[in-house]
C-alpha positions in Angstrom: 3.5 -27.0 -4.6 2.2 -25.6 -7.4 5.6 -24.7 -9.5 6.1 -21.2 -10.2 7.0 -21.5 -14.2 3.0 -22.9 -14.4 1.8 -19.9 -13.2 4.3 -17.5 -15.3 3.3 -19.4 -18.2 -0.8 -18.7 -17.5 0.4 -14.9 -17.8 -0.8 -12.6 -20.6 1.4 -11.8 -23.9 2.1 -8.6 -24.8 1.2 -6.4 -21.6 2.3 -6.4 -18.1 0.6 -9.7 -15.9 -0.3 -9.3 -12.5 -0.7 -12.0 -10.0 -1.7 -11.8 -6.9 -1.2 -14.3 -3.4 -3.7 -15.2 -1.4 -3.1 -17.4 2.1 -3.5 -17.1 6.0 -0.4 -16.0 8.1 2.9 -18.6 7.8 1.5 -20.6 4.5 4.6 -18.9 2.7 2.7 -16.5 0.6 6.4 -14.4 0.6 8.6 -17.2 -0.2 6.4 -18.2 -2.4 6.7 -14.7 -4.3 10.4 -14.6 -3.9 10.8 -17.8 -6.2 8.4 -16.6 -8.7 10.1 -13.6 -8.7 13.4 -15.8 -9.3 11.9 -16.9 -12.1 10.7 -14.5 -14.5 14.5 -12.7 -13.6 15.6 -15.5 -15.2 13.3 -15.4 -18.3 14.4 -11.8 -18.8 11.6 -9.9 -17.2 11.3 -7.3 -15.3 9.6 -7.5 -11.7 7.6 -5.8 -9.1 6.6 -6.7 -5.6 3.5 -4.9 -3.8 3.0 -6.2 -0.4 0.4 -5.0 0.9 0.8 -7.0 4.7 0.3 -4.2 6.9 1.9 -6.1 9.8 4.5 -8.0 8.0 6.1 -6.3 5.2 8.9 -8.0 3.9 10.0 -4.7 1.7 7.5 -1.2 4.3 7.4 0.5 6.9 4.5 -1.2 9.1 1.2 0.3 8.4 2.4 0.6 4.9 1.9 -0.3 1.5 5.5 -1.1 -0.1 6.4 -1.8 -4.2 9.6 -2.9 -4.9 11.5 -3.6 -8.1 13.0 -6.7 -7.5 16.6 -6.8 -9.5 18.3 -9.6 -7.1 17.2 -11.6 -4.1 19.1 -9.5 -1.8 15.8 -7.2 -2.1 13.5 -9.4 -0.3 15.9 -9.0 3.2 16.7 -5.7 3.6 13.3 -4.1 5.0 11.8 -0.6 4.3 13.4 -0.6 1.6 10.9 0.0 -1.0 10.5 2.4 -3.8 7.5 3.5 -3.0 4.8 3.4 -0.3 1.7 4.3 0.8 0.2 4.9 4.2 -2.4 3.2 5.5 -2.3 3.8 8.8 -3.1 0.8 10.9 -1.1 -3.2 11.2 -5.0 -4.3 10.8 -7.3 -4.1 7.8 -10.1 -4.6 10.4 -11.1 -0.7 10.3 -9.2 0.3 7.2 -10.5 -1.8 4.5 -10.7 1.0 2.2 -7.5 2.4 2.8 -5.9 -0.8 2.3 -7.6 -1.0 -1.1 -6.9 2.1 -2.2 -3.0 1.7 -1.4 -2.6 -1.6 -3.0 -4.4 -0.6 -5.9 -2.4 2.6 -7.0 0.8 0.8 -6.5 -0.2 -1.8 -8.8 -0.8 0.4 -11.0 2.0 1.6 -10.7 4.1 -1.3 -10.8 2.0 -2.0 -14.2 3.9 0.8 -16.1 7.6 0.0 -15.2 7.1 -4.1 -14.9 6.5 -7.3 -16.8 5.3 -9.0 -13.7 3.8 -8.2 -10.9 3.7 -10.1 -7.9 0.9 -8.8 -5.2 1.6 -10.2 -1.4 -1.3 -9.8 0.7 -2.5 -10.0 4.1 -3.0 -13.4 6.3 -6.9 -12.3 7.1 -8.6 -14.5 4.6 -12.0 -15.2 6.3 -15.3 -13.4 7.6 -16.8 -10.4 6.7 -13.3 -8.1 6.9 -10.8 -10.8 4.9 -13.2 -11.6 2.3 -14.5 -7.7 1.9 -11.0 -7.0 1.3 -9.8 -9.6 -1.1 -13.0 -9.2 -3.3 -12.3 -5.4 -3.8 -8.6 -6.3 -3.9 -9.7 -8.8 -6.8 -11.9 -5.3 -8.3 -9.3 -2.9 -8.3 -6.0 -4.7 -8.6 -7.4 -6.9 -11.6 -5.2 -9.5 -11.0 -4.7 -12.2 -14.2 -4.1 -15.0 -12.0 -4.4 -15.9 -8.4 -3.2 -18.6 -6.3 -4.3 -19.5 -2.6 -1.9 -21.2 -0.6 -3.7 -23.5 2.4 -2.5 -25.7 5.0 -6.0 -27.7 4.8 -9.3 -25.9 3.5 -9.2 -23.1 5.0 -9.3 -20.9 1.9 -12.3 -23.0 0.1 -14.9 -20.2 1.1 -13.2 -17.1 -0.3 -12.3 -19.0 -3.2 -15.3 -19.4 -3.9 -16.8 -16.4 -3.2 -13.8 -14.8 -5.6 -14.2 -17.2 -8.7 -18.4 -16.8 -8.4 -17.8 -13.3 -8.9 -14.3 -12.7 -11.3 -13.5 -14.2 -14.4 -10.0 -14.9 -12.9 -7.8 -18.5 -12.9 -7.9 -19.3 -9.4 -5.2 -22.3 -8.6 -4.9 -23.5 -4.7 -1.5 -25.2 -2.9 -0.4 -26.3 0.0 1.5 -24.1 2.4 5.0 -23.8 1.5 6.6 -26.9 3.2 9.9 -24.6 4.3 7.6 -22.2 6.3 7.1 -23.4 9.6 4.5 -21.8 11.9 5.8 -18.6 13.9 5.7 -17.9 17.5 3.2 -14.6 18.1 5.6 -12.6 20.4 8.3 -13.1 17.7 5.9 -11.4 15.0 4.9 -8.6 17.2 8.6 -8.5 18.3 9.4 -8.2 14.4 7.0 -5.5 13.7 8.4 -3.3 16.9 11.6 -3.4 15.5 10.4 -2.7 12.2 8.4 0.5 13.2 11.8 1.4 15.6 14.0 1.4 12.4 11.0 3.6 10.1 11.2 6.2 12.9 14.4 6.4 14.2 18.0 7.1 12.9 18.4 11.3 11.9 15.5 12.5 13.6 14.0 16.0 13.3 11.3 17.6 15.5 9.0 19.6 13.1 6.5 22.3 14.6 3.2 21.7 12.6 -0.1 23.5 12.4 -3.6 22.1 12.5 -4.2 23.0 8.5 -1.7 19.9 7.6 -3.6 17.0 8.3 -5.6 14.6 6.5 -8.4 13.9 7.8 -8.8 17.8 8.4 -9.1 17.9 12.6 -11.9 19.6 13.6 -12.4 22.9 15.2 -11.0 22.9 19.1 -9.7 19.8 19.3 -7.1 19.2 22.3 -4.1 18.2 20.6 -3.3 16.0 23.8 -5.5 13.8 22.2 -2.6 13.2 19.2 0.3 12.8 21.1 2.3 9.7 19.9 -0.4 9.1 17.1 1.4 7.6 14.1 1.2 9.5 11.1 1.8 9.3 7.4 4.9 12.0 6.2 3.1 13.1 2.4 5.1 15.3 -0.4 1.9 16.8 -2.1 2.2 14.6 -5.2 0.1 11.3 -4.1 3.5 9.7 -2.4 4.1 8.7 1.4 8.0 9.6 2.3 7.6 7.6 5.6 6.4 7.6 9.1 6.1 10.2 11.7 5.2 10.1 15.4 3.4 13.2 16.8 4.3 14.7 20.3 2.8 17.9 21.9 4.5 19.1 25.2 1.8 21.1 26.5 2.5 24.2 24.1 3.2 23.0 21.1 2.0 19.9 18.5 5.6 18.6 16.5 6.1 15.7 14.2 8.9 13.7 14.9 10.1 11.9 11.8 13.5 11.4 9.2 11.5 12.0 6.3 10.6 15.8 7.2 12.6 17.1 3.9 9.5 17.4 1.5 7.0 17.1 3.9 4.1 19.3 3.2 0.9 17.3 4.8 0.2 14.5 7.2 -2.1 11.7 7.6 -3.4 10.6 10.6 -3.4 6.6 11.2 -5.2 4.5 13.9 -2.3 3.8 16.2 -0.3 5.5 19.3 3.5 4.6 19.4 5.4 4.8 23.1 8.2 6.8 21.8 10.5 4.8 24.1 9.4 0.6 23.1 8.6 1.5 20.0 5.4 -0.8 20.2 2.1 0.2 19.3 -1.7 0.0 20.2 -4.7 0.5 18.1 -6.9 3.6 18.5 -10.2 4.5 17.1 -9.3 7.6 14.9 -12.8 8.7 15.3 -13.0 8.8 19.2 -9.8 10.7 19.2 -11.0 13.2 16.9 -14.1 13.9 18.4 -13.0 13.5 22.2 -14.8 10.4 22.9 -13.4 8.1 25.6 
């Protein structure tokens, strides 16, 4: 593999570098991060973590964008734990490209002010129209200063490049991480269930909420059985997410369930219904259930 201190090294001098992992689903992209990370700890700098794997999040909420300030390696197991996050709304990018974007983006930036380095995990969709839309405006927004691709064979030759046709960016490929062994599909879903049940449950309050405090706005008449057990972002008015938030409506009356109600003074809507009881989730077409399209 491609050691880590090579890539530290190819980072800029004086300002904060930013590098970001590409790779398809088990290649290690996370392991991969948590020994750079290692690494620039132990040449005295500072580091951040945005992971921005919807499904998979080693440090958010599913659905969510997470940064983390990474001061020991204890931070990279203890889940939904980050400092911040940001909602996007959906475990797939397939429908949400721009909210995925926009997410990753403005935690970089953030990152940027309070870090020396970096690190930017992304998701495992790294081919067709959706994963190579994504990492090329992922490549335009975050501005990453280098970026390496980790493939089992060549499965990562066409975005790459796509990306170095288009940004003047050091690009450096490697194998899959040879301690990351393929993973069973169940066990992932199984992973993010549990990961959604521990976002949502714990001291749970039942908030009563009107129609004014969503985002997208919902339009006039809508039945609000139509949002029951839609997933929601919990927001603070000052461009943060606090957490996640199931809706129910009983009949009478729409409520937000959520732990994060302290603060809460809008939500946004994602793109998937939650069974209150499993904890797992579908994928819903937020269009269709605004507009009351079956």
């Amino acid at each position: 593999m491609l050691p880590v201190k090579t890539v530290l090294d190819r980072l800029p001098a004086g300002r904060p570098g930013v590098v970001m992992l590409l790779g398809a689903a088990d290649t290690g992209k996370s392991t991969y991060a948590r020994e750079m990370a290692a690494g620039a700890r132990q040449a005295g700098m500072r580091v951040a973590y945005v992971d921005s794997d919807v499904a998979m999040s080693t440090v958010a909420p599913p659905a969510c964008v997470g940064l983390k300030y990474l001061r020991g390696d204890g931070d990279f197991h203890r889940p939904i734990e980050a400092d911040e996050i940001r909602f996007v709304g959906s475990t797939s990018p397939k429908h949400l490209v721009l909210q995925l974007v926009v997410a990753t983006a403005r935690l970089v930036e953030v990152a940027r002010a309070n870090a020396d380095v970096v690190i930017v995990d992304t998701t495992g969709v790294v081919s067709g129209v959706v994963g190579e839309t994504l990492k090329y405006h992922k490549m335009e927004l975050c501005r990453p200063d280098v970026v390496v691709g980790l493939q089992r064979g060549g499965e990562l030759e066409p975005l790459i490049g796509m990306l170095r046709r288009f940004f003047p960016v050091e690009i450096e490929t490697t194998l899959a991480h040879p301690d990351v062994m393929p993973s069973d599909p169940l066990a992932r879903a199984e992973v993010m269930r549990k990961s959604l049940e521990e976002s949502l449950t714990g001291e749970v309050d039942r908030w009563r909420v009107r129609p004014t405090v969503f985002a997208p706005t919902l339009p006039s008449g809508l039945d609000s059985a139509r949002l029951d057990e839609m997933l929601v972002g919990v927001h603070d008015g000052e461009d943060r997410c606090l957490g996640l938030g199931v809706l129910d409506y009983d009949g009478e009356v729409l409520r937000v369930e959520t732990n994060v109600g302290e603060g809460m003074k809008g939500l946004r809507l994602g793109s998937l219904r939650v069974d209150r009881t499993t904890y797992r989730a579908s994928p819903v077409n937020l269009r269709e259930v605004m507009f009351g399209l079956d």
